[in-house]
C-alpha positions as CSV (number, residue, x, y, z in Angstrom):
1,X,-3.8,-11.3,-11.8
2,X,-2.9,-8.4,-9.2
3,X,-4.1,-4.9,-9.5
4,X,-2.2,-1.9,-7.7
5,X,-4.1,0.6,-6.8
6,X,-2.1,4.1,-6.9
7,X,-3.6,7.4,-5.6
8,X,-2.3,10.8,-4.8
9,X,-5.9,12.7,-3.0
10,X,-5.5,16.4,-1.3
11,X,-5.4,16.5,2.4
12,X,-6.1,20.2,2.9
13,X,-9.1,20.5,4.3
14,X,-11.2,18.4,6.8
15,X,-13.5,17.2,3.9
16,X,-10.4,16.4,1.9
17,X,-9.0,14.2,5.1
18,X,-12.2,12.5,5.2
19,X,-12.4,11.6,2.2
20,X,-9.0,10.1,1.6
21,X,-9.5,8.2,5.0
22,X,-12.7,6.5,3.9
23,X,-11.1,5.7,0.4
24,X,-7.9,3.6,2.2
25,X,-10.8,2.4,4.6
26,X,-12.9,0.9,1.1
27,X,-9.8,-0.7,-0.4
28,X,-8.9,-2.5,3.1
29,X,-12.5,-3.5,3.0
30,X,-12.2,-4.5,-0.5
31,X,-9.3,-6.7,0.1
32,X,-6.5,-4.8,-0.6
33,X,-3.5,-4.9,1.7
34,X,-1.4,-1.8,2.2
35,X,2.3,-2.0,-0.2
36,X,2.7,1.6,0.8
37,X,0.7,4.8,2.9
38,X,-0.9,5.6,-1.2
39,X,-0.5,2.4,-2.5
40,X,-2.9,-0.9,-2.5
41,X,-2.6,-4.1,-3.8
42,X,-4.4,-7.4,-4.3
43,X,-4.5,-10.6,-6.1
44,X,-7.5,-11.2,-8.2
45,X,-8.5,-14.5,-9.8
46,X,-8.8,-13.6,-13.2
47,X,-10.2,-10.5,-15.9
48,X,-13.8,-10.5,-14.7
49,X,-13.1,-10.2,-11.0
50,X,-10.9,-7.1,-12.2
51,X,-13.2,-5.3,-13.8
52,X,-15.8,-5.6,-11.4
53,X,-13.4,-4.2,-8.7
54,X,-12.4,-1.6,-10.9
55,X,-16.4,-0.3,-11.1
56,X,-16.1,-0.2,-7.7
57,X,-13.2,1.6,-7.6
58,X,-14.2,4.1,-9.8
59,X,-17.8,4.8,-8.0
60,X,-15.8,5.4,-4.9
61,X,-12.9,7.8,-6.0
62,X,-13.1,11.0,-4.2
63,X,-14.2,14.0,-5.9
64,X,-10.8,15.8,-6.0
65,X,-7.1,13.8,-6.3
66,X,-5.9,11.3,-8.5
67,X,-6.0,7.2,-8.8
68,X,-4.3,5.2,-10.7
69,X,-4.7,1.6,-11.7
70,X,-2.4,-1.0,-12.9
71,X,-2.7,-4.7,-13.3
72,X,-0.2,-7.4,-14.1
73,X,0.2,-11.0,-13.6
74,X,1.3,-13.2,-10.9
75,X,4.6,-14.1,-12.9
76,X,5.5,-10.1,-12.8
77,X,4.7,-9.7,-9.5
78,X,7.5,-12.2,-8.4
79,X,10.2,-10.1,-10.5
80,X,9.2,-6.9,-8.1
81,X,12.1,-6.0,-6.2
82,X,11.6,-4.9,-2.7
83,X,14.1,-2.7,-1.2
84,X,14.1,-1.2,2.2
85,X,15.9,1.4,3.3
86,X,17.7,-0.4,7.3
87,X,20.1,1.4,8.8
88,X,22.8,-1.1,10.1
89,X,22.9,-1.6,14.0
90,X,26.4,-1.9,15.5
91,X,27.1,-4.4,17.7
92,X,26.9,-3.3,21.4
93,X,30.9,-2.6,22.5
94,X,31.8,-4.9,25.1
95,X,31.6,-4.3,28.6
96,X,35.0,-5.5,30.5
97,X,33.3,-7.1,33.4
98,X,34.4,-6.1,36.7
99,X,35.3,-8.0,39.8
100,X,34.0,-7.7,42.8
101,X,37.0,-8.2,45.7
């Protein structure tokens, strides 16, 4: 089972930065690996082990901002799509070599 941690947290002030700093920090040390800047995910082995991370979670939210949880199973995960946005390199134009009389 995965869980995907979502989270929009104010960056206002100083206190706010803090904060939302040492909540990434706890969900790398928890395990989870960065999908993208505000969102986390990770595999756990089954319902127990998702619940206990989620009381962890939730004694470690931030005072101010929002987080979301969702968790689904492996055989969803594989029908994510991933799309990234590449912007297409042209080929380098061809230098005409030059010789040297």
């Amino acid at each position: 089972m995965w869980m995907m941690v979502m989270f929009d947290l104010p960056t206002v002030t100083k206190s706010d930065r803090k904060a939302a700093t040492n909540f990434r920090n706890f969900l790398l040390d928890e395990g989870f690996e960065m999908s993208q800047f505000s969102v986390y995910l990770r595999f756990c082995a089954g319902a127990p082990q998702v619940e206990a991370r989620i009381g962890r979670i939730r004694s470690n939210v931030p005072k101010r901002g929002k987080v979301q949880i969702l968790t689904f199973t492996d055989r969803q995960y594989q029908t994510m799509v991933c799309l990234e946005a590449r912007t297409k390199e042209e080929p380098g134009a061809k230098h005409e070599q030059f010789k040297l009389l």
